[in-house]
DOBA-340413 format. One record per residue: x, z, y of N, C-alpha, C in turn; residue in one letter. Coordinates in steps of 0.001 Angstrom, whole numbers, padded with zeros to 6 digits, always signed. Layout:
XZYXZYXZYa ...
***
This chain:
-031880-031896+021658-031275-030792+022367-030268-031351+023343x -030620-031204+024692-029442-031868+025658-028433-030885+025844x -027314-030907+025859-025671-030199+025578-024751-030825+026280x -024437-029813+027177-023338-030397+028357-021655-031358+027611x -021307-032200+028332-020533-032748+028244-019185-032534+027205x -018947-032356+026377-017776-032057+025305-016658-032275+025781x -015586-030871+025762-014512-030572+026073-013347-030926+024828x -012208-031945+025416-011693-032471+024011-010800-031016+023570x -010684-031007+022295-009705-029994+021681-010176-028667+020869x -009529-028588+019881-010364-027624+019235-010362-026042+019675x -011694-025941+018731-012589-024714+019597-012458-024088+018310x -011502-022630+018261-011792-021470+017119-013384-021157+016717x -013594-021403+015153-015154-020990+014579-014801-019384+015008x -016087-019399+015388-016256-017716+015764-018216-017954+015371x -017880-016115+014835-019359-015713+014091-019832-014732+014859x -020872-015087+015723-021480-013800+016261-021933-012819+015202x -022091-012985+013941-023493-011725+013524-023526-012166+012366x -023869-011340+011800-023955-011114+010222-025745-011003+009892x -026015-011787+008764-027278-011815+008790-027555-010656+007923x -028838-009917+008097-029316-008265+007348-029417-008978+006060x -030078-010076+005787-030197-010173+003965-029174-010841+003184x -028158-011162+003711-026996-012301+003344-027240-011884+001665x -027335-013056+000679-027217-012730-000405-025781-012307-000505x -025830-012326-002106-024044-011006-002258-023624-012659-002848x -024014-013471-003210-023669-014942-004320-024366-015901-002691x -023192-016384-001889-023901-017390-000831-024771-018311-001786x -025927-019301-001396-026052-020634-001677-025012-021797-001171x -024564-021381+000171-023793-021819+000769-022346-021457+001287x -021152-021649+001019-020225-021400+001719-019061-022421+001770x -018576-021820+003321-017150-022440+003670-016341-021254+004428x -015077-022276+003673-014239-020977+004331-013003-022048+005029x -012846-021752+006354-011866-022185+007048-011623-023961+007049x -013093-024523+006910-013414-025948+006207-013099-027050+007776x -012785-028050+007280-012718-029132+008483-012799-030119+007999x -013094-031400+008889-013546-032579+008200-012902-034019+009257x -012570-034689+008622-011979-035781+009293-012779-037273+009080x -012602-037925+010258-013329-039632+010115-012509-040252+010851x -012018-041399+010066-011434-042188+010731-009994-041759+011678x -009315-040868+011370-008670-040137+012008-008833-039581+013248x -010000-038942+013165-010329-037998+014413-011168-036692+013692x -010525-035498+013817-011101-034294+013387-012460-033959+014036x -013709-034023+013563-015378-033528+014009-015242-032203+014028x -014958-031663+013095-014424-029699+013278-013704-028873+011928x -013449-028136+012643-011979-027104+011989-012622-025762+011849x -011852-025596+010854-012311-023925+010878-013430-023293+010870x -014376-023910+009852-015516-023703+010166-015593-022708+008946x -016357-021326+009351-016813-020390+007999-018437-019990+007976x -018925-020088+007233-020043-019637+007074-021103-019401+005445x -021364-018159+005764-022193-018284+004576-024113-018249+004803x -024772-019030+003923-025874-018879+003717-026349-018439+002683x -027353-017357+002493-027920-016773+001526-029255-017413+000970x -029587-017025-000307-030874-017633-000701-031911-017155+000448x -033074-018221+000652-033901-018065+001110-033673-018237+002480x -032821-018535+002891-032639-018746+003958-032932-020028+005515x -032943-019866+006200-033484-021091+007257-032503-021265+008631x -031744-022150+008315-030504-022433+009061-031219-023916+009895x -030563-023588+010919-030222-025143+011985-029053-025332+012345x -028634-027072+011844-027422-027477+012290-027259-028134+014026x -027114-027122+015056-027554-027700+016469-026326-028383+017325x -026080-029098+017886-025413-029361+018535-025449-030958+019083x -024514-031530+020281-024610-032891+020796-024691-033957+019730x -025043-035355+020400-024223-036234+019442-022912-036612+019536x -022759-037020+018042-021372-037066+017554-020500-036155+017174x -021091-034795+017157-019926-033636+016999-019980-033500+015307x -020424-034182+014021-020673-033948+013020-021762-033231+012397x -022573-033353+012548-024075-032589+012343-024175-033094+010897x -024757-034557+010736-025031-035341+009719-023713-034902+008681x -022497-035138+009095-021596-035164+008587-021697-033933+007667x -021799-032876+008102-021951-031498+007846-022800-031678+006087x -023946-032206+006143-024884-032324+004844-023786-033051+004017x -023255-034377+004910-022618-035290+003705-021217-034590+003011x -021087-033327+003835-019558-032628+003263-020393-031526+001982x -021464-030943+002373-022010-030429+001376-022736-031269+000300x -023124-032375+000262-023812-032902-001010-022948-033728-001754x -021815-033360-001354-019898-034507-002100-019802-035390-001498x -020423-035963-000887-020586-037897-000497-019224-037578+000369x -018746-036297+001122-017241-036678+002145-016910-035430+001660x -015824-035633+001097-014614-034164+000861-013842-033504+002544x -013774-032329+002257-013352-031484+003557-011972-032288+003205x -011146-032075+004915-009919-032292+005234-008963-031218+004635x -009539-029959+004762-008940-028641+004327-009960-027923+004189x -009698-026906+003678-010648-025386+003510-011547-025559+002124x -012195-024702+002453-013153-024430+000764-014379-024276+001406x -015276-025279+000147-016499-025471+000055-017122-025124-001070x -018270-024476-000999-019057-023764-002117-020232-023930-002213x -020966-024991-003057-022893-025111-003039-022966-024727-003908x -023827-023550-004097-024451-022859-005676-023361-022534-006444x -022155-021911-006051-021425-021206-006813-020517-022681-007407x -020649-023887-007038-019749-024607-007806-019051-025703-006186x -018509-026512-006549-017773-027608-005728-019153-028680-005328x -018878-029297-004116-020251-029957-003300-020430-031319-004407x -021503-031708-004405-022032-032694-005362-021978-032479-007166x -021902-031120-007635-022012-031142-008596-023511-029984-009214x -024075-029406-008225-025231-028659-008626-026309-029634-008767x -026176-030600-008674-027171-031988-009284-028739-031623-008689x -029811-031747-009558-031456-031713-008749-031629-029874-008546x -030284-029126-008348-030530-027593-007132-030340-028290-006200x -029872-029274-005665-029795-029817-004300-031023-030827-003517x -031830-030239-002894-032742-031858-002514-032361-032548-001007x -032434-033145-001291-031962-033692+000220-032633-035083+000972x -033372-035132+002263-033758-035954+003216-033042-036250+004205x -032819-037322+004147-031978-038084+005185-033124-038641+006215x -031996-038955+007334-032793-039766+008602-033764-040502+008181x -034956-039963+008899-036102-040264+008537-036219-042188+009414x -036727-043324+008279-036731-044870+008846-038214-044930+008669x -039188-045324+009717-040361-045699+009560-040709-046693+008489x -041343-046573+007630-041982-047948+006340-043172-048545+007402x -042826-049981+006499-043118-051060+007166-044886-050766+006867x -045472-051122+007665-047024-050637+007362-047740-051865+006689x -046948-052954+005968-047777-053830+005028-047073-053466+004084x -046423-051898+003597-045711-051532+002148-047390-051222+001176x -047251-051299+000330-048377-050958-000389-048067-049947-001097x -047014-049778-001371-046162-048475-002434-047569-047457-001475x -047973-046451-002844-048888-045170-002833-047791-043807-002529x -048636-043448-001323-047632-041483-001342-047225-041227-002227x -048379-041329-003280-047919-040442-004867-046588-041320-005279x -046400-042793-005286-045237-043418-005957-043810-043025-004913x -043717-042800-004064-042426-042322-003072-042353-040950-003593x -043054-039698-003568-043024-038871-004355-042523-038852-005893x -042764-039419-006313-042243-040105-007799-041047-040439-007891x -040552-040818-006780-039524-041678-007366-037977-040306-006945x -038573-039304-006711-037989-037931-006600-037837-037430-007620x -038886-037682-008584-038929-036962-010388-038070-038170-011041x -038219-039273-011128-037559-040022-011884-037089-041766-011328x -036450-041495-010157-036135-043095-009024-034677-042944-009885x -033968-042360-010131-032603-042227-010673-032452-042429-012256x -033784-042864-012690-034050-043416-014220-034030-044809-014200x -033728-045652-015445-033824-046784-015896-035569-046787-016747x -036161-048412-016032-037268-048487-017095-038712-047569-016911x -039404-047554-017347-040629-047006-017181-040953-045838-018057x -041335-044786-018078-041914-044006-019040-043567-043851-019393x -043006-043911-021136-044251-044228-022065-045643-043473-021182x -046567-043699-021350-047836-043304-020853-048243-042095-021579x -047782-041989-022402-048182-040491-023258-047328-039833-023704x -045872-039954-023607-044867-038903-023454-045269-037900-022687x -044336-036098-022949-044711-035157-022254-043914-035302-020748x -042514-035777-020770-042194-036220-019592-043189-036300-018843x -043586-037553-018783-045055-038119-017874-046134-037281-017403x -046478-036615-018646-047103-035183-017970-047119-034295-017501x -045144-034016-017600-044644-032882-016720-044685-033801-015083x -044155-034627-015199-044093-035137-013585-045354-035102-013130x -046747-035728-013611-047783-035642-013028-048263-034351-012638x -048100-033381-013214-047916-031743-013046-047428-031646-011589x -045973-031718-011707-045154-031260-010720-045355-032344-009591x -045690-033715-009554-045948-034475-008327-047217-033868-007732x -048381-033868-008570-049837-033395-007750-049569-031638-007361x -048958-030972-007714-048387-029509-007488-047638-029643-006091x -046449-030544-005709-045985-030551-004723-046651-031370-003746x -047227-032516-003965-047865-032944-002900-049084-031938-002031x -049674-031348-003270-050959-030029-003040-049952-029111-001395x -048578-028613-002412-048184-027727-001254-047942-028428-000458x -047365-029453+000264-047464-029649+001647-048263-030377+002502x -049172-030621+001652-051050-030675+002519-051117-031602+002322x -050745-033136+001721-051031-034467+001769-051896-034804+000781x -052279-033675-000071-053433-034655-001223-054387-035422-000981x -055101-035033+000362-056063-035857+000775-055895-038032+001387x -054717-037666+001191-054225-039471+001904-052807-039624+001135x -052439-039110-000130-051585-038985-000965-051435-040518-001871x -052379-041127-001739-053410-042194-003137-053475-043233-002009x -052817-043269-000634-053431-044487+000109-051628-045284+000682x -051579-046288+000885-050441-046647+000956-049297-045748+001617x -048506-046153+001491-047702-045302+002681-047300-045881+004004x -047380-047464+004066-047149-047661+005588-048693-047631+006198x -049076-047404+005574-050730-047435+006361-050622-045725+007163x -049732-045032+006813-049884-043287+007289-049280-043181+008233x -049867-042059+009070-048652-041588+010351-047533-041004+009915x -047183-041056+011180-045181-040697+010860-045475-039202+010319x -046198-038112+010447-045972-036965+010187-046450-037406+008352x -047548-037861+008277-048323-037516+007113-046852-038277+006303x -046202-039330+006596-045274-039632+005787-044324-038935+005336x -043647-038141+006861-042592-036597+006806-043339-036179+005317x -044126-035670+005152-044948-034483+004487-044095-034950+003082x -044927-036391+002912-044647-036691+001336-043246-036888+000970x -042490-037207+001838-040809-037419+001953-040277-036364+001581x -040765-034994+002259-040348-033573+002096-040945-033198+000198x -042033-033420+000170-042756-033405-001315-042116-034261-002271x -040957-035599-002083-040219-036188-002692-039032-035031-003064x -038687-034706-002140-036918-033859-001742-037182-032532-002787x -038339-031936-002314-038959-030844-003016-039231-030921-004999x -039695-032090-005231-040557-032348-006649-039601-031882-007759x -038004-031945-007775-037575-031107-008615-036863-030087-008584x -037636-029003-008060-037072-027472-007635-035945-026945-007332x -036055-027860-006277-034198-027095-005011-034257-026344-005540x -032960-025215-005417-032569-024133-004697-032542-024196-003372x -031497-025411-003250-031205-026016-001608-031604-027122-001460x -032335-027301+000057-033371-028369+000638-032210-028416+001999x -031595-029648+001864-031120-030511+002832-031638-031305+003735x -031902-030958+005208-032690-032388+005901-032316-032634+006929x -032335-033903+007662-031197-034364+008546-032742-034969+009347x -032854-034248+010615-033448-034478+011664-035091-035092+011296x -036020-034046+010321-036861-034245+009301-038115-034285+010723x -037800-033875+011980-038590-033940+013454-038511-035140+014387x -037704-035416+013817-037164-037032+014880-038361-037902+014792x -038674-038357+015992-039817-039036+016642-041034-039008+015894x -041365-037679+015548-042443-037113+015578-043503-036929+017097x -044277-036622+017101-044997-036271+018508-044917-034984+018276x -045216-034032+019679-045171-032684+019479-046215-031967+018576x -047405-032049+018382-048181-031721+016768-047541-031338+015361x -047034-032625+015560-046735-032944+014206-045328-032509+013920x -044490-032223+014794-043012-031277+014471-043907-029807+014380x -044266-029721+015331-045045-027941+014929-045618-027850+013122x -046296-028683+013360-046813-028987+011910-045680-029006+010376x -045000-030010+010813-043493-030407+009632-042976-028642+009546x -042898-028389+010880-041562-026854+011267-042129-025812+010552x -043355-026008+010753-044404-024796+010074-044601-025278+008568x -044345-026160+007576-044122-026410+006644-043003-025828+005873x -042227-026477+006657-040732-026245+005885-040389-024447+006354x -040798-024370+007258-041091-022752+007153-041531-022112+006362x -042745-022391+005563-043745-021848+004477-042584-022142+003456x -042515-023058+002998-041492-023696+001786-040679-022640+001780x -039590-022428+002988-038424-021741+002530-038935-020068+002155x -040229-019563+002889-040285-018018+002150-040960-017845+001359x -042327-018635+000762-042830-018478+000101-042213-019141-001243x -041413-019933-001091-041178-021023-002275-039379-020153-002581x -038816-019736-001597-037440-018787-002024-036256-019743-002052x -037043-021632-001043-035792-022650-000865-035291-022203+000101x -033596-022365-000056-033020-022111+001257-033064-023230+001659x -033208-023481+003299-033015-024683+004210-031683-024763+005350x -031438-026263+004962-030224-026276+006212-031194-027754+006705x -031153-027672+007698-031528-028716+008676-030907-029177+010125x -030895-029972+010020-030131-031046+011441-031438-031381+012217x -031279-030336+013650-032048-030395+014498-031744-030799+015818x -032212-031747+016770-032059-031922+018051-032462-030866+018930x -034119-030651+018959-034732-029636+019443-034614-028608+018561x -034483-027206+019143-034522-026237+018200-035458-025600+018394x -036329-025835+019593-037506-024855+019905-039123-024971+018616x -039035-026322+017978-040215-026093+016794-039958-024832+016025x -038708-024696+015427-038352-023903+014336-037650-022601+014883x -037529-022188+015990-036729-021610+016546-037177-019879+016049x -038569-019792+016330-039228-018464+015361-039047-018632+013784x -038662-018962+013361-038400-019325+011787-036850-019325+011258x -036130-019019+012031-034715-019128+011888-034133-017972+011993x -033122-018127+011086-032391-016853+010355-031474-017144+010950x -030783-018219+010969-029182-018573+011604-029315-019852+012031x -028240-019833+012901-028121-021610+013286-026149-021928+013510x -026086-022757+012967-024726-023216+013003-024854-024269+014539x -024221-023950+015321-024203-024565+016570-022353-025350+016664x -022438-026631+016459-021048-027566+016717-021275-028307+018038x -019378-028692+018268-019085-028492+019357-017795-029202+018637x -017221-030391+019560-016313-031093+019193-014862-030345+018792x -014708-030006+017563-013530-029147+016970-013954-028328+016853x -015023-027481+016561-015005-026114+016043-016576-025829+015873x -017492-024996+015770-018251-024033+015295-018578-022926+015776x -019774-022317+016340-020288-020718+016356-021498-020625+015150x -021304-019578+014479-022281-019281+013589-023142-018148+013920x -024250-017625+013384-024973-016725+013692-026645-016279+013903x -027207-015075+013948-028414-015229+014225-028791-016116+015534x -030118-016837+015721-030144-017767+016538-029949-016990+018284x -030472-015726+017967-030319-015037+019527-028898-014683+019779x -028238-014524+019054-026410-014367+019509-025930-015805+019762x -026029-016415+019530-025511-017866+019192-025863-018848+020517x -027375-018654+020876-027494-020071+021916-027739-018780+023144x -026897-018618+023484-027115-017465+025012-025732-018399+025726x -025706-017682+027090-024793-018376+028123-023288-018523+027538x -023233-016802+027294-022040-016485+026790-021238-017272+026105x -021708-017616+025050-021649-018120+023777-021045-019520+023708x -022649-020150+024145-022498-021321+024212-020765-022081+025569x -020958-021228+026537-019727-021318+027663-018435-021297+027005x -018524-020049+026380-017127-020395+025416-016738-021210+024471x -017916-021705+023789-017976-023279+022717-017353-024200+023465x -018179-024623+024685-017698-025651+025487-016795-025933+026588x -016418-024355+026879-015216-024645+027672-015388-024449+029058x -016826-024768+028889-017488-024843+030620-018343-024375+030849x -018897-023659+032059-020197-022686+032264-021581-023030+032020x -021917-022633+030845-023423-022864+030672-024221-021694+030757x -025666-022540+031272-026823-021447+031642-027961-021893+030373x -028151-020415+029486-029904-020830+029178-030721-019825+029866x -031872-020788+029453-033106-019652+029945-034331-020091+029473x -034897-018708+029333-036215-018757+028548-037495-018987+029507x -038297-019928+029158-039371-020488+029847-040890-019315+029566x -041622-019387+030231-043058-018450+030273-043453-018317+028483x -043309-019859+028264-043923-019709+026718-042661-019721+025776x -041368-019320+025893-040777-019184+024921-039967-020068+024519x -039963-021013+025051-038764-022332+025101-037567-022239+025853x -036417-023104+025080-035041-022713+025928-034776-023660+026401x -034051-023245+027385-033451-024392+028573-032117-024453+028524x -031255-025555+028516-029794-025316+028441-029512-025725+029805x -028911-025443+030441-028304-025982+031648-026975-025668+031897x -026346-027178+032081-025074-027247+031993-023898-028057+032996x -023166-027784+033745-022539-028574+034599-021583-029530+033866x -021728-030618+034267-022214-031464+035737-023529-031824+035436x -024137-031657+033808-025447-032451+033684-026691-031646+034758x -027361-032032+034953-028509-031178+035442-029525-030301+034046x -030472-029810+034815-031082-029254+033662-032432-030056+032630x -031872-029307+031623-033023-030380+030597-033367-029061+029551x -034403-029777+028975-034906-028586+027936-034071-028767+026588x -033962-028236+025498-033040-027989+024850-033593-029118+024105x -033218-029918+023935-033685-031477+023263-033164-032369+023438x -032753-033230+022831-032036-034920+023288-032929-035718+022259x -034164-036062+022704-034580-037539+021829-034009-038151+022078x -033916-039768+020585-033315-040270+020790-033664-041666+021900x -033231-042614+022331-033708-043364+023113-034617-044413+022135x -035668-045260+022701-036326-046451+022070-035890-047389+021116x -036170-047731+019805-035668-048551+019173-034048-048307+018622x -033706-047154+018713-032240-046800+018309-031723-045319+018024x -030990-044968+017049-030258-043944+016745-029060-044137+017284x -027984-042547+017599-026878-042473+018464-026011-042462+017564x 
***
């Protein structure tokens, strides 16, 4: 997602809109939350709640705390101030209700490790030792691994290495790792990144199915927002010091976004439904920032 130039100083969280199904018990909340690195505040005042079932995008430039955002919800970084709430308790203690995918790293394509064993190691990578061959354990995981791999379409190349697979078919089983012991909440940090365009349609339309048919709520860290953009309930949009929350059509309009940043921005909707941000001084780009060759920002 390309995003005009960041204005230093903080920006009041403001909520366009209230979502129609907000559960009455968030999965998610913060109230008046901020987060610090290295002594420089990423953002303040941030409130928001997410309800079960829900399909959130975390959108905004690099560097404004996106990533950060998951690592304040799964404990790994305590807020500076404010209150944080996953599943009714404090961040990092709702244990396997939380699944979570991080930045997706290509495997080396002479790995021999099987789909099914990366999947696996989602049911039991956080165990010591091997389990007996005829324990019920063993049979519950084989259950629940061939069950989740089934739902997100990989059974057919599930059994064949994993660096031998394309980047999507790998997404799939990564997501079928995160998934194997029944989120509530499915965490994923840029689960589209250097995908080809197919295969994000494909992933977006997955994790789409997942969150309504399956009743996971999703927060995801997106560059582009246009894969998932019909699938979204809310999107948390950051902005160096602060936050807009909201349904995705209140949230990324001129208005909105101009007042986040301080400075006049234009979107606009293309023939087929894609957004355009355009922003001074940058010129115009489609709402996307891949990352460059051989490197993350």
């Amino acid at each position: 997602m390309t995003t005009p130039a960041r204005t230093p100083g903080a920006v009041p969280r403001q909520d366009t809109g209230t979502d129609p199904a907000r559960s009455a018990a968030p999965v998610v909340s913060l109230r008046g939350a901020s987060v610090r690195i290295g002594g420089r505040t990423l953002w303040s005042d941030v409130g928001l709640d997410v309800g079960a079932g829900q399909f959130v995008a975390i959108l905004g430039p690099n560097g404004v705390g996106k990533s950060t955002l998951l690592k304040v919800l799964l404990g790994v970084l305590p807020p500076a101030s404010g209150e944080v709430r996953v599943l009714g308790t404090a961040p990092g203690r709702a244990g396997q209700r939380v699944g979570y995918l991080p930045q997706r790293r290509s495997f080396d394509p002479s790995l021999r490790m099987r789909g099914l064993d990366i999947v696996r190691l989602g049911w039991d990578g956080d165990r010591w030792g091997l389990p007996l061959p005829w324990s019920a354990g063993r049979r519950d995981a084989g259950r629940r691994i061939a069950e989740v791999v089934e739902l997100v379409g990989a059974s057919g190349y599930a059994h064949r290495p994993i660096g031998r697979l394309s980047g999507g078919e790998q997404q799939r089983l990564l997501i079928a790792q995160a998934l194997v012991r029944r989120p509530e909440l499915l965490l994923l940090d840029e689960p589209l990144d250097s995908l080809d365009l197919p295969n994000q349609a494909a992933v977006a339309a997955l994790v789409g199915r997942i969150c309504r048919e399956e009743g996971v709520t999703v927060m995801m860290v997106a560059h582009d927002v246009n894969p998932i953009l019909s699938r979204l309930d809310r999107v948390v949009y950051l902005a160096e010091g602060g936050a807009v929350t909201g349904p995705p059509e209140r949230v990324i309009t001129a208005e909105t976004l101009s007042r986040l940043y301080g400075t006049p921005i234009e979107v606009l909707r293309t023939s087929d439904g894609r957004l355009v941000v355009v922003g001074q001084p940058e010129a115009p780009a489609r709402h996307t920032d891949r990352h460059t060759a051989g490197g993350r920002p």
